[in-house]
C-alpha positions in Angstrom: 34.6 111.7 118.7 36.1 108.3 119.7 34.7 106.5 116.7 36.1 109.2 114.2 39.5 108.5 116.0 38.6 104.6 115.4 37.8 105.5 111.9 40.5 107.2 111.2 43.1 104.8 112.5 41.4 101.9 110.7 41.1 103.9 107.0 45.4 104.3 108.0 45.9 100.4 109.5 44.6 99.6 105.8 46.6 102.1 103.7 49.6 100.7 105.8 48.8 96.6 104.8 48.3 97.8 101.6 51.7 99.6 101.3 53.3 96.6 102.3 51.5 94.1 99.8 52.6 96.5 97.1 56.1 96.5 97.7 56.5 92.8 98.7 54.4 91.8 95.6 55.8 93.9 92.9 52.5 95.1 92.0 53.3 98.9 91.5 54.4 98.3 88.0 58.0 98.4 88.5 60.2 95.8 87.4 61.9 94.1 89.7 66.0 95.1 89.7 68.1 92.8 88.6 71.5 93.0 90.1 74.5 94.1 87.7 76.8 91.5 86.9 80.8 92.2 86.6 82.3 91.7 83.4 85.8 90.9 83.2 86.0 92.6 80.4 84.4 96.4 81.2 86.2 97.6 84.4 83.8 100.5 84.6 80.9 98.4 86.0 83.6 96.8 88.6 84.0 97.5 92.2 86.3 99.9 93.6 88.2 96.8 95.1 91.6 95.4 94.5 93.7 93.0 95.8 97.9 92.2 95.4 99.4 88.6 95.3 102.0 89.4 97.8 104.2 86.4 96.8 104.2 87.5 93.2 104.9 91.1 94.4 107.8 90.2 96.2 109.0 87.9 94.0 109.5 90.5 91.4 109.7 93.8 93.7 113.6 94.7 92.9 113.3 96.5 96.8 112.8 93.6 98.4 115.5 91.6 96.4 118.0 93.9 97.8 116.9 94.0 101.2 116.4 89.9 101.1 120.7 90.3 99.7 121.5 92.0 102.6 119.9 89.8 105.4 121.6 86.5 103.1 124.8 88.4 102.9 124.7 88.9 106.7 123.6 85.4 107.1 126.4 84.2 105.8 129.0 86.5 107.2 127.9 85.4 110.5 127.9 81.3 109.6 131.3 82.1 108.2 132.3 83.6 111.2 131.2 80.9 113.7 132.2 78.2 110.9 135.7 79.9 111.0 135.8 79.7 115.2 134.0 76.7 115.4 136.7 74.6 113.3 139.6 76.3 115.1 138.1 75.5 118.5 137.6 71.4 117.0 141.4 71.8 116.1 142.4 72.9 119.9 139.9 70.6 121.1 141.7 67.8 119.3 145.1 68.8 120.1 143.9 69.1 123.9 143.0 65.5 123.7 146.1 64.1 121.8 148.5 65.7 124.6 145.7 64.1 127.4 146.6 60.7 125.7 150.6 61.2 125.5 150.7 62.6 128.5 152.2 66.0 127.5 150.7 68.1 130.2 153.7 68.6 133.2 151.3 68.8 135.5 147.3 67.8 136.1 146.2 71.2 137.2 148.2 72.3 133.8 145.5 70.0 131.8 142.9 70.8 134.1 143.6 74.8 133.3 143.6 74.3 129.4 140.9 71.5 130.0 138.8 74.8 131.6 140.0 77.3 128.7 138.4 75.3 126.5 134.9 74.6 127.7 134.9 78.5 128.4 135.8 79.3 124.8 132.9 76.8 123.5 130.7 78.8 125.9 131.7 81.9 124.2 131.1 80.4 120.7 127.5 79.3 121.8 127.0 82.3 123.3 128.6 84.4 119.5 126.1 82.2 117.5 122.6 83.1 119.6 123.6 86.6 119.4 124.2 86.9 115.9 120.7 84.9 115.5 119.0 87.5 117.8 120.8 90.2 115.6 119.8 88.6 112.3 116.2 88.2 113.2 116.3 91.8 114.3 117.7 92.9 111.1 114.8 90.9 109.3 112.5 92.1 111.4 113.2 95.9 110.6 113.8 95.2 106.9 110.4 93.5 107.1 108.8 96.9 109.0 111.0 99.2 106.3 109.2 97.3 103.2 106.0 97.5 105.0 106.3 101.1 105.4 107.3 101.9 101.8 105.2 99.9 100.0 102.5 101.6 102.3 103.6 104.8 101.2 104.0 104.1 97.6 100.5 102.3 97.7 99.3 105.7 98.8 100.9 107.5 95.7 99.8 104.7 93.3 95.9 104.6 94.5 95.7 108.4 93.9 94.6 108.1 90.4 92.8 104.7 90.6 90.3 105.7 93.9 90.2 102.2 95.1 88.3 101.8 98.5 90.5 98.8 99.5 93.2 96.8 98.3 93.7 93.3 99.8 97.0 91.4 100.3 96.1 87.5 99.1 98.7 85.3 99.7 99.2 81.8 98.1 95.4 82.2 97.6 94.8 82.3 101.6 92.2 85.4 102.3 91.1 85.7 98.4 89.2 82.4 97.5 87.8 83.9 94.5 88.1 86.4 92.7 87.5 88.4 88.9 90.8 89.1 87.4 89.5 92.4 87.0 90.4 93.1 90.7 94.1 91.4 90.3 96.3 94.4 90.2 99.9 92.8 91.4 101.6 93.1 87.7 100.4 96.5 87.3 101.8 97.4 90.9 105.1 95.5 90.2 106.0 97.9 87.1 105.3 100.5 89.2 107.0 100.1 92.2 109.8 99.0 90.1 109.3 101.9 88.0 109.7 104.6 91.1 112.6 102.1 93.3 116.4 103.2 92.7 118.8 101.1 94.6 120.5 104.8 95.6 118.0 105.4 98.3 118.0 101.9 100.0 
């Protein structure tokens, strides 16, 4: 009994090594598969990958033009508003200093006092110009989070008919190295985002 078991597991050691040298070896009769190139040219043997150039995109993405025109716009609101008290505080600060050297104050704790007014109203402009930087990069950083959420949205809409499995951002050629032009698809989703954006419901 033991050297039918032998037998039997020798007869299937060999079928095994066999097996093995036959598909290593190529010796069934099959061809060996060649791997399928891309062509540039016949998007049907391409991968169901895409990727955006995100500086082109937002270069030519009319939503994100307006939204960049309002940060600007607030931008410069706020310099001209801290320009405007800036130079009017310089103007007190100078005519503070001319009535120091003419001796125009009655009294020393009169200078003193204006002296004190002074340096508190510079505090207050410092203190005006961080705040309307914290409020500006706040503003910037929901605009940025309101973009991100549309074109996510409209992505979503705009992949429906083209069933890709990913799209990548690439930006100044940092994550995409190399890449068919097949897969480029940033002019196509420019025109449509374009296409679907009215300024009414920004």
């Amino acid at each position: 009994m033991k050297n039918i078991n032998y037998i039997i597991n020798g007869v299937l050691a060999v079928a095994v090594i066999i097996l093995f040298v036959m598909q290593f070896t190529g010796k069934k009769g099959t061809e060996s598969v060649k791997p399928s190139v891309v062509s540039g040219e016949d998007s049907s043997s391409s991968l169901p990958v895409a990727y955006v150039n995100m500086d082109s995109l937002l270069q030519n993405y009319n939503y994100y033009k307006d939204l960049n025109e309002i940060i600007v716009r607030k931008e410069e609101n706020a310099r001209a508003n801290v320009n405007q008290q800036g130079s009017q505080l310089q103007s007190e600060i100078q005519d503070f200093e001319r009535k120091i050297n003419n001796n125009a104050f009655l009294t020393r704790e009169r200078a003193e006092q204006e002296q004190q007014r002074l340096v508190k109203k510079r505090q207050e402009l410092e203190a005006l110009d961080n705040r309307l930087t914290q409020d500006l990069m706040a503003e910037q950083q929901r605009l940025i989070e309101q973009l991100r959420d549309s074109l996510s949205a409209q992505l979503k809409i705009f992949n429906q008919g083209k069933k890709y499995q990913i799209i990548f951002s690439n930006i100044s050629n940092d994550n995409i190295l190399l890449a068919d032009d097949i897969y480029d698809i940033t002019n196509e989703l420019i025109i449509y985002l374009n296409k679907n954006y009215s300024p009414s419901n920004n």
